[in-house]
C-alpha positions as CSV (number, residue, x, y, z in Angstrom):
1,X,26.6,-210.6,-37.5
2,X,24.7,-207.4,-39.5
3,X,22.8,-206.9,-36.3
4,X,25.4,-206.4,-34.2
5,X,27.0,-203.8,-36.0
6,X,25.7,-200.1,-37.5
7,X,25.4,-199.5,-40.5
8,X,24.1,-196.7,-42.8
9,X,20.6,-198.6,-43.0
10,X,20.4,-199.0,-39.0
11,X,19.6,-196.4,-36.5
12,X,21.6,-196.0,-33.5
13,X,19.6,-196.7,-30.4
14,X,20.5,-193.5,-28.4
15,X,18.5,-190.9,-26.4
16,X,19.9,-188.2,-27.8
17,X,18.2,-186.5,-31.2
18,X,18.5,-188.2,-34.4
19,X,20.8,-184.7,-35.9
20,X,23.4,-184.9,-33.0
21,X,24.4,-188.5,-33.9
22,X,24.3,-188.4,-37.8
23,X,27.6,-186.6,-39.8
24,X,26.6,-184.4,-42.4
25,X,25.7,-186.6,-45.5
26,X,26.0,-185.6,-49.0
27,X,28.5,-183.3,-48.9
28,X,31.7,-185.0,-50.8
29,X,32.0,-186.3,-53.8
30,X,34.8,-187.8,-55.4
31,X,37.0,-185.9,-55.9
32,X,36.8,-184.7,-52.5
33,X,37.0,-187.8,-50.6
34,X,40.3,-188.7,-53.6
35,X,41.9,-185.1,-52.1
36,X,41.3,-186.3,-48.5
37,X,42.6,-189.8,-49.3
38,X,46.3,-188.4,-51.5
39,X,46.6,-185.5,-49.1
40,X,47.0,-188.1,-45.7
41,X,49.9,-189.5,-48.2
42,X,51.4,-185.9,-48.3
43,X,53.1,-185.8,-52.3
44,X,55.6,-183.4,-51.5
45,X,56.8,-184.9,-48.2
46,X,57.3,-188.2,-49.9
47,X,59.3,-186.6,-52.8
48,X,61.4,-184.2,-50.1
49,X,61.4,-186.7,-47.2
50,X,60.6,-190.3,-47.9
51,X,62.0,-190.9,-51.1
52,X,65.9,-189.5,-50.1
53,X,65.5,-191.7,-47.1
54,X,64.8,-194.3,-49.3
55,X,67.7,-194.0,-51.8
56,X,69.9,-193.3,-48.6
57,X,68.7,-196.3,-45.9
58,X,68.2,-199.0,-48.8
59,X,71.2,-198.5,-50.8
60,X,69.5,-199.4,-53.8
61,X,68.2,-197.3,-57.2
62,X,65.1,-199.1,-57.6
63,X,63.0,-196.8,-55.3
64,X,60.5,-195.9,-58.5
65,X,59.7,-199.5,-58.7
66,X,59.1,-200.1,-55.1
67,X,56.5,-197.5,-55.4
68,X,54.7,-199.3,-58.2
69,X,54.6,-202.6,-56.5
70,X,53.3,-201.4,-53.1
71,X,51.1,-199.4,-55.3
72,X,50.1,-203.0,-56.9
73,X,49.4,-204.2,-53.2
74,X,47.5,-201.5,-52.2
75,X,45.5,-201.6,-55.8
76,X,44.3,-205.5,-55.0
77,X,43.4,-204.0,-51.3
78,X,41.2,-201.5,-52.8
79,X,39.3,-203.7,-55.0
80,X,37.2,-205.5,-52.2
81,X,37.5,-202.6,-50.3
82,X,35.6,-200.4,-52.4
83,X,33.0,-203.0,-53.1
84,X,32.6,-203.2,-49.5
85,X,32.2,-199.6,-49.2
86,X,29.5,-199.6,-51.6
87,X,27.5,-202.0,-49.2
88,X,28.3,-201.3,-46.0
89,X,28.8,-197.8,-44.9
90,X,30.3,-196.2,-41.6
91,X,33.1,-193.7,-40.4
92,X,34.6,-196.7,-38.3
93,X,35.5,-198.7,-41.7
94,X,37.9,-201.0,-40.3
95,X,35.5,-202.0,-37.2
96,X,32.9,-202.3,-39.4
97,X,34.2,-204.5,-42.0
98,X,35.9,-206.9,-39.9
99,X,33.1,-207.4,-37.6
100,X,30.8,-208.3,-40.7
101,X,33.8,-210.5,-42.0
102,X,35.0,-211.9,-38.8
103,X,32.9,-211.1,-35.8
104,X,32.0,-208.3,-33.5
105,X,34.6,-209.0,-31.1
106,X,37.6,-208.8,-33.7
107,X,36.0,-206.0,-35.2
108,X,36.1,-204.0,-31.6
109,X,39.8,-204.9,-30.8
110,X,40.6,-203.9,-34.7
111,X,38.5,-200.5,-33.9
112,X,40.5,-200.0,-30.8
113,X,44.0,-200.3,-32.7
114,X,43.0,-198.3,-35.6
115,X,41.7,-195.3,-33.2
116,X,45.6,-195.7,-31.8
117,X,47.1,-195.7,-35.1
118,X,45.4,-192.4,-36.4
119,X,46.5,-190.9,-33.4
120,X,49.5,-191.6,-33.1
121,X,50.1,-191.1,-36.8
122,X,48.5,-187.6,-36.8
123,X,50.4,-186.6,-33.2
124,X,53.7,-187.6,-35.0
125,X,53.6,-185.5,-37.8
126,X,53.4,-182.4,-35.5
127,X,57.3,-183.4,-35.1
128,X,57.9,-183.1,-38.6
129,X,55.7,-180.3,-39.2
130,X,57.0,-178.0,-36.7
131,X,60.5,-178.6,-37.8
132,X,59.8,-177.7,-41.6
133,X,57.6,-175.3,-40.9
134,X,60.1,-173.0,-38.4
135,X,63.0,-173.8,-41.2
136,X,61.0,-172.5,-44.0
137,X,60.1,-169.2,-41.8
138,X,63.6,-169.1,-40.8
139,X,64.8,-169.3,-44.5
140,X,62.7,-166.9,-45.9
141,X,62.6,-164.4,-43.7
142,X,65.4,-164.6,-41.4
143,X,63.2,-165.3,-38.1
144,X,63.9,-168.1,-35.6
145,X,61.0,-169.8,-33.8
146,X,61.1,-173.2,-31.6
147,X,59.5,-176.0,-33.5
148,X,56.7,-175.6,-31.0
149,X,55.5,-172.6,-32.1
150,X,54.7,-173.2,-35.3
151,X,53.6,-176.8,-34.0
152,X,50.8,-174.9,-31.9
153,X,49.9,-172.7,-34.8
154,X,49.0,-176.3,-36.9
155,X,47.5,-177.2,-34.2
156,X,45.1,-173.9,-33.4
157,X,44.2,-174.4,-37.0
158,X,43.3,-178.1,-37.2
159,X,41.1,-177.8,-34.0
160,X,39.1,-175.4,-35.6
161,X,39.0,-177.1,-39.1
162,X,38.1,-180.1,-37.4
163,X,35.2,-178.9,-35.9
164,X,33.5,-177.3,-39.2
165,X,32.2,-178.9,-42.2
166,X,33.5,-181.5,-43.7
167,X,33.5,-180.0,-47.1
168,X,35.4,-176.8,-45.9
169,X,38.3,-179.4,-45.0
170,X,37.9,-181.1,-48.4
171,X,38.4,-177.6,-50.4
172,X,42.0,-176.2,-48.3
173,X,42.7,-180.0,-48.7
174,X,41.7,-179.4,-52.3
175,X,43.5,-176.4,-52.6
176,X,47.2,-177.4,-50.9
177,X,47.4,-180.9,-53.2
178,X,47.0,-179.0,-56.0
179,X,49.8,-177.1,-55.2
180,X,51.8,-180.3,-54.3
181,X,51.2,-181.9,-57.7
182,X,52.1,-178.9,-59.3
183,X,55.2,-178.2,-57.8
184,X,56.3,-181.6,-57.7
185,X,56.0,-182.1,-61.3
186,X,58.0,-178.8,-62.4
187,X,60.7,-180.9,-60.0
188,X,60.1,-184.4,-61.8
189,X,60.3,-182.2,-65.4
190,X,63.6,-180.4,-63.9
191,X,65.1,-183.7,-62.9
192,X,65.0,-185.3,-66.3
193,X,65.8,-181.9,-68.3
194,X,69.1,-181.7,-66.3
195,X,70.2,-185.0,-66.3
196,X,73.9,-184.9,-65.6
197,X,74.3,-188.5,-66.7
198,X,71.5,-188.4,-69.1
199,X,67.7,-190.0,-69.4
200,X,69.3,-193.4,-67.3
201,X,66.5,-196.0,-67.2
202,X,68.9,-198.1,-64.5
203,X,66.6,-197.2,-61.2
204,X,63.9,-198.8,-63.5
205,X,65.8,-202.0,-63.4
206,X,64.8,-205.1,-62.0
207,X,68.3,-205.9,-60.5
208,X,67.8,-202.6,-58.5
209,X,65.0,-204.0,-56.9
210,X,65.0,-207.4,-56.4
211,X,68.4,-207.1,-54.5
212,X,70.0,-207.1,-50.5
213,X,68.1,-204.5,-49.4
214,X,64.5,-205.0,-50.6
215,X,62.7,-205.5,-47.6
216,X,64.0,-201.7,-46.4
217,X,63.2,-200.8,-49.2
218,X,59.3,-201.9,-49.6
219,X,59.3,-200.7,-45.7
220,X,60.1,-197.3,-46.0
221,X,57.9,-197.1,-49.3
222,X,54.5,-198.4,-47.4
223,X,54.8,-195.2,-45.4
224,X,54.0,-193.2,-48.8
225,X,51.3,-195.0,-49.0
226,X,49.6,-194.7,-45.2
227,X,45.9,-193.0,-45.7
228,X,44.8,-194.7,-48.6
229,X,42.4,-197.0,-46.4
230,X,40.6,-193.6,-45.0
231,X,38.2,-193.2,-48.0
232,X,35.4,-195.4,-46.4
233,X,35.7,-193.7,-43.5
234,X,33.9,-190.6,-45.5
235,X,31.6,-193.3,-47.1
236,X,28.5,-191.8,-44.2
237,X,29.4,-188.0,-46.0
238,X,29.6,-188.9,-49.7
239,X,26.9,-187.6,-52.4
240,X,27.3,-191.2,-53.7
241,X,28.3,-194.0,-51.4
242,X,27.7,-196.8,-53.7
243,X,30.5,-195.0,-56.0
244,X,32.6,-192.5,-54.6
245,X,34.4,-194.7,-52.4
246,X,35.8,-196.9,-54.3
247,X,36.4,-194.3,-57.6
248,X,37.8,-191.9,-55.2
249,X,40.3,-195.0,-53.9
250,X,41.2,-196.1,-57.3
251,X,42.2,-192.4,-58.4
252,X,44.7,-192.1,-55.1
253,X,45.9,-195.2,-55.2
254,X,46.9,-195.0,-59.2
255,X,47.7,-191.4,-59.7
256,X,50.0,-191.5,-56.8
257,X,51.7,-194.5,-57.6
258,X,52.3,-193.3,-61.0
259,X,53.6,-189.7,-59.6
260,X,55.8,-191.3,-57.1
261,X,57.5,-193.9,-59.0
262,X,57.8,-190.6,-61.8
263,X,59.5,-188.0,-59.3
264,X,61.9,-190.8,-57.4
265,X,63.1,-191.7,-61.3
266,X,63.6,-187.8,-62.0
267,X,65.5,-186.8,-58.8
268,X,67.7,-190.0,-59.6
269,X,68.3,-188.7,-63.2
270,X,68.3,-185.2,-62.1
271,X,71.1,-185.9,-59.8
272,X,73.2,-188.8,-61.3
273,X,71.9,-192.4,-60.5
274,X,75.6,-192.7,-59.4
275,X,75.7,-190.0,-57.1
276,X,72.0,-189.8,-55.9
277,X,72.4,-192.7,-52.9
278,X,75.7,-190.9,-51.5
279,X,73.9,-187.6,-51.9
280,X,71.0,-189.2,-50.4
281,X,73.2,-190.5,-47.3
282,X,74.6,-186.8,-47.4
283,X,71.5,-184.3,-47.2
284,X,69.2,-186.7,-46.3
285,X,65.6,-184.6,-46.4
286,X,67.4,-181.5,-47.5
287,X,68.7,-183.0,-50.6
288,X,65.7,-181.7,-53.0
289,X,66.0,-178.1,-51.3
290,X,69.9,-178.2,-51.5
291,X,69.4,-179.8,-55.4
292,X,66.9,-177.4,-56.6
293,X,68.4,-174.4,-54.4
294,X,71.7,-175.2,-56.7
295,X,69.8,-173.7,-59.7
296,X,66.7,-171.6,-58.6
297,X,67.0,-170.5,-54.6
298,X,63.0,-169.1,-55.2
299,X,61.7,-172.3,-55.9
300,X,63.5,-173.8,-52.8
301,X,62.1,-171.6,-50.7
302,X,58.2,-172.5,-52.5
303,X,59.2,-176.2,-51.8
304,X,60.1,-175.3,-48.2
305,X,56.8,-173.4,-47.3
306,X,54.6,-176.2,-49.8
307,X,56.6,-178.9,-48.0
308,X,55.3,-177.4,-44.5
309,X,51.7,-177.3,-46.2
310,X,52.0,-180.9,-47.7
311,X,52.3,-181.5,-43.5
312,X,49.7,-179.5,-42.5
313,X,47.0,-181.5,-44.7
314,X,48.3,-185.0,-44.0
315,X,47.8,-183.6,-40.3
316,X,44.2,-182.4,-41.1
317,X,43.4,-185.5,-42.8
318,X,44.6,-188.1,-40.4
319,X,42.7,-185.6,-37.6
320,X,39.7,-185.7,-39.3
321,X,40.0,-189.9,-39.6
322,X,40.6,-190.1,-35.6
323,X,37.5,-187.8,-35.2
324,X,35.2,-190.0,-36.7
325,X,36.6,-193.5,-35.4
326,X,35.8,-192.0,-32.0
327,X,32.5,-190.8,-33.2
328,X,31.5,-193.9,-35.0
329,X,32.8,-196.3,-31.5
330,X,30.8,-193.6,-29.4
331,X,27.6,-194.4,-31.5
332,X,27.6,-198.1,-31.4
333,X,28.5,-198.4,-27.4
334,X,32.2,-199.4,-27.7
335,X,32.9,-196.0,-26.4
336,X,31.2,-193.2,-24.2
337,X,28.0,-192.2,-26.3
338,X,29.4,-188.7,-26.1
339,X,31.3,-189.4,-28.6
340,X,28.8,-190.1,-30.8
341,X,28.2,-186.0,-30.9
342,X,28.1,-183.6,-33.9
343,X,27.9,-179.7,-34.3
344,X,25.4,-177.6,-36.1
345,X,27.9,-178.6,-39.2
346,X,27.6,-182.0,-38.8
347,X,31.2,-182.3,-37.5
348,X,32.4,-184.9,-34.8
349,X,32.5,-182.4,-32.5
350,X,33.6,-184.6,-29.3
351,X,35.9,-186.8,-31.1
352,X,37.5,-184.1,-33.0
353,X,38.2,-181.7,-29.4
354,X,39.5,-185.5,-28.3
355,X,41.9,-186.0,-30.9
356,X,43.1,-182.3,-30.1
357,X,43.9,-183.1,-26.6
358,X,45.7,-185.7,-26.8
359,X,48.2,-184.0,-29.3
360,X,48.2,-181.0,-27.3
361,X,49.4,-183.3,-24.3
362,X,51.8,-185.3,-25.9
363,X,53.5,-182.9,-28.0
364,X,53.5,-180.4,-25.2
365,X,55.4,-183.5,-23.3
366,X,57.9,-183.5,-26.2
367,X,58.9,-179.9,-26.2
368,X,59.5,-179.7,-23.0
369,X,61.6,-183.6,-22.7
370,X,63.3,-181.7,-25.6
371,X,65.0,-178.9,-24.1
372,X,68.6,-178.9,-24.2
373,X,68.5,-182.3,-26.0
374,X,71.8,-183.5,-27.7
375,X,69.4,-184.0,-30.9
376,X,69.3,-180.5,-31.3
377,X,66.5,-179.2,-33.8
378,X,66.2,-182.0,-34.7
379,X,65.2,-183.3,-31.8
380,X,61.4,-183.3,-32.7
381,X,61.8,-185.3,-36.4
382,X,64.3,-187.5,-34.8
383,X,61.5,-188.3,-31.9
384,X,58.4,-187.4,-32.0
385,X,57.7,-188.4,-35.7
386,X,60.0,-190.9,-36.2
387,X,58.9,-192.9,-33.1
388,X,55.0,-192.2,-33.4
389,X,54.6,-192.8,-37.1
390,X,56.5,-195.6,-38.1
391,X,54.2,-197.6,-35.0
392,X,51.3,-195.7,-36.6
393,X,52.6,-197.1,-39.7
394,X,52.9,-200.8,-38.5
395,X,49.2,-200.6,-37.4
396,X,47.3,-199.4,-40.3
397,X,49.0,-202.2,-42.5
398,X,48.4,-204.9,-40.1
399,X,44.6,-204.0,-40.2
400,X,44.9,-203.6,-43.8
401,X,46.1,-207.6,-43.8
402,X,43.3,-208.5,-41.4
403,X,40.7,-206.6,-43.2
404,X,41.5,-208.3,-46.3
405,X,40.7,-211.4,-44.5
406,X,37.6,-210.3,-43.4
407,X,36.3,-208.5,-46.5
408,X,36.6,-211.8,-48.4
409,X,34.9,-213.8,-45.8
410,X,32.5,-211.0,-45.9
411,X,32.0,-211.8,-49.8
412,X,31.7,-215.2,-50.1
413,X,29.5,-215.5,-47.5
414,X,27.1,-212.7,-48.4
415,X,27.7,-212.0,-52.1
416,X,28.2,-215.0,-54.3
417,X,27.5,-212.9,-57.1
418,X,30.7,-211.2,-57.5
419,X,33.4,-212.2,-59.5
420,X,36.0,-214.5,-58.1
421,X,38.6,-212.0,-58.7
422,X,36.9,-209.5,-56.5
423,X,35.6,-212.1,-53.8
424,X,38.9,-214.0,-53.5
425,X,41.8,-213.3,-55.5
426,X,42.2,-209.7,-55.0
427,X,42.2,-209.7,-51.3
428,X,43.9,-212.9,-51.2
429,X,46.7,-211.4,-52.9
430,X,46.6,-208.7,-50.8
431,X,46.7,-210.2,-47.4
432,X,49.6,-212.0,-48.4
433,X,51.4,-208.7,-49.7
434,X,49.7,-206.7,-46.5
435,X,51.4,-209.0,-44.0
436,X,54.8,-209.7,-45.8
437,X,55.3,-206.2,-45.3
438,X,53.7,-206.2,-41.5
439,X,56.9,-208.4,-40.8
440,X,59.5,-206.4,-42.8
441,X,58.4,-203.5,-40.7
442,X,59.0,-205.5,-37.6
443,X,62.5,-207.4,-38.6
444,X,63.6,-203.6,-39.5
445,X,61.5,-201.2,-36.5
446,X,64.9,-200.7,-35.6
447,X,66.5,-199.2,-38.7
448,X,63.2,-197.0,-39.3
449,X,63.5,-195.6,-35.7
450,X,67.2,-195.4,-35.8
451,X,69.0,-194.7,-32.4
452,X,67.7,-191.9,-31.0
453,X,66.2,-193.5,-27.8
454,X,66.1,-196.1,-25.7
455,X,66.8,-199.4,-27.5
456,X,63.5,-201.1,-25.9
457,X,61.7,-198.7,-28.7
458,X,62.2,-201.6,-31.1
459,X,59.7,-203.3,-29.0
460,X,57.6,-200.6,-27.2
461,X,56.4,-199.4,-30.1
462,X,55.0,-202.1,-31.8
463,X,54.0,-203.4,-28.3
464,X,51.8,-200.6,-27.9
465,X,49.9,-201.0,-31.3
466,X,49.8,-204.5,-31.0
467,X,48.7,-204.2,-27.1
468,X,46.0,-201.7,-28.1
469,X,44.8,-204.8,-30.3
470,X,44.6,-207.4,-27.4
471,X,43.0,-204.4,-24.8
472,X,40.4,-203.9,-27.9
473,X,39.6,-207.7,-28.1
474,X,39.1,-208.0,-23.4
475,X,36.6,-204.9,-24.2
476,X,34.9,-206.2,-26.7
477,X,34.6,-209.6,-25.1
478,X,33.2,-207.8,-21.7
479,X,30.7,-205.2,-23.8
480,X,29.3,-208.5,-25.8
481,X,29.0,-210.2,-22.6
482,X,27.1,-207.1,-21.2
483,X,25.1,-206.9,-24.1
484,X,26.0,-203.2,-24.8
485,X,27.4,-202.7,-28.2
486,X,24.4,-201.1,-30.0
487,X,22.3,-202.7,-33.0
């Protein structure tokens, strides 16, 4: 199997110069890649926007814990995943690992649905982006623009971002999840120094977790969580490959899961754990803005513009992930071999102009479908990002499952020196938890994506992942066949 696939220690057999096939190496470390892995998570758009839904869709308090257990999940992921990372290196992770653990022809069609899912994940958030962004400008300064506007403005900015060097990414990224942390935790200390109803520990109870509602509940929790499998993808750009992946993974993972389960416990204390669902229900994403506005109308308006920012670097994050799965298929043959092209900075600089394009196109398609929609300004959250990113969403945790799979084949087979804990357990455990959750998100597609279209969405959507999946494995039978995937 290792000679049908590329890997850091094999050359790519292409006629074009060694430089305009290789990414920039050494130039992350880990904190880096750890601020390119929490800011695809987005902090602040989880405490503003996922975890209301949350509270509001489930029903239930125990939102903290929910975070903590996928956090668990995702922990047991990351423990062969790093290892992995540490042997095998290459900006098209998933298509690498599971064509080492399961074949060349899985790992092709699980390349092919992963390149969907970043796409569709990064198009999506324009929705959201544009929305928040025009509602912060509006807010603060009295000026109304279509979400568009401000959608094209992201979207100027990312092209050229994506374009330069990777580590001029990694400091803005740097730079804007500092701010997020910060800011959320002056909300988290807020929350419990109010307290209406006092320091309750009742969203910490089991009972609020392990109740009707769970599997909503884990569902709209994974989506906090989405980016956490990008840090290999940096593994070809790292100062140290054999360690920052998997340090850089454990950070994210941990520190985030710790912040989120802290902040959804403070806004439910600094609300009222008996009024925080109904409010919830009420304000939906507005509720922190409306709940801090209540008491300090400045800071609001820092949320609003920080909650626009928290956007913009998920966007440049999951950009910069799409860029290099199309580089890395376009180097082994899966794809055109132009996509195997860098700049002078080492950049993808085909894959990353791709990626542009196709948001350009589709969101272009959505602002214009969206004029004189019933949806209002809405129309682009309700749409856009709720359709694209909850499929992106289904995707990424369905390779995650599979990828499990194949990393522990990978180890036994190749490395009976690790422990069994690393080798097995972990990534039993977290298949099983992986793909309990890949059929939550398909029993409730239809609660995340509400009623804002056409009811065959509940279907489409996963369809298209999932047929992106079966397209990938027809290719990859026909390029093995043809004998033209790369060594």
């Amino acid at each position: 199997m290792a000679q049908n696939t590329l890997t850091s220690q094999t050359a790519p057999k292409v006629s074009a110069p060694q430089q305009d096939t290789t990414l920039k190496q050494g130039k992350l470390g880990t904190l880096g890649v750890a601020f390119m892995i929490i800011a695809a998570s987005a902090p602040l758009t989880v405490l503003a926007g996922g975890t209301p839904t949350n509270y509001a869709v489930s029903g239930l308090l125990g939102v903290p814990l929910s975070f903590l257990t996928f956090g668990v999940i995702v922990g047991l992921f990351a423990v062969g995943y790093g290892r992995m990372s540490a042997h095998v290196r290459n900006s098209g992770a998933f298509y690498e690992y599971v064509s080492q653990g399961l074949g060349l022809r899985q790992g092709i069609a699980a390349a092919i649905l992963a390149l969907v899912s970043y796409n569709l994940m990064q198009i999506g958030l324009f929705g959201i982006f544009g929305f928040s962004a025009s509602a912060a400008l509006f807010a603060i300064t009295g000026i109304s623009v279509p979400w568009w506007v401000t959608g094209g403005a992201a979207w100027l900015l990312i092209g050229v971002l994506g374009v330069s060097n990777i580590d001029l990414s990694a400091k803005l990224l740097g730079v804007l999840v500092t701010l997020e942390f910060i800011v959320v935790l002056a909300v988290s200390i807020f929350g419990f120094s109010s307290a209406p109803e006092g320091i309750s520990t009742q969203p910490l109870s089991p009972s609020e977790f392990f109740a009707p509602g769970i599997g909503v509940l884990l569902v709209f929790t994974m989506a906090a969580f989405m980016g956490f499998e990008s840090g290999a993808i940096y593994s070809e750009e790292c100062r140290d490959p054999e360690r920052t992946i998997s340090r850089a993974t454990y950070i994210a993972v941990f520190t985030v899961a710790l912040f989120y389960a802290g902040s959804a416990w403070a806004m439910a204390v600094g609300i009222g754990p008996s009024n925080v669902i109904e409010q919830a229900r009420m304000y939906g994403p507005d509720l922190v803005f409306v709940w801090i506005g209540q008491y300090s109308p400045v800071l609001a308006n820092i949320m609003h513009v920080l909650f626009a920012t928290s956007i913009l670097a998920a966007l440049l994050a999951f950009h910069n992930a799409a860029a290099r799965y199309f580089f890395s298929l376009g180097r082994s043959g899966v794809l055109s071999e132009k996509f195997a092209t860098t700049s002078k900075s080492g950049a993808p600089v085909v894959g990353s102009l791709t990626q542009s394009l196709l948001s350009l196109l589709v969101v272009a398609g959505f602002a214009i479908a969206g004029k004189g929609s019933d949806l209002g300004e809405l129309y682009p959250v309700l749409t856009l990002f709720t359709w694209l990113t909850n499929a992106a969403g289904f995707g990424i945790v369905f390779l995650m499952a599979v990828t499990s799979i194949a990393i522990m084949r990978w180890a036994v087979k190749n490395h009976p020196e690790f422990p069994i804990f690393v080798k097995v357990i972990a990534p039993t455990l977290a298949a099983i938890g992986l793909a309990i959750v890949t059929i939550l998100i398909l029993a409730n597609f239809d609660i995340m994506i509400g009623d804002t279209g056409p009811a065959a969405l509940v279907w489409v959507m996963p369809g298209v992942v999932l047929g992106s999946g079966v397209l990938g494995l027809l290719w990859g039978e026909y390029l093995i066949r043809k004998d033209r995937v790369r060594e």
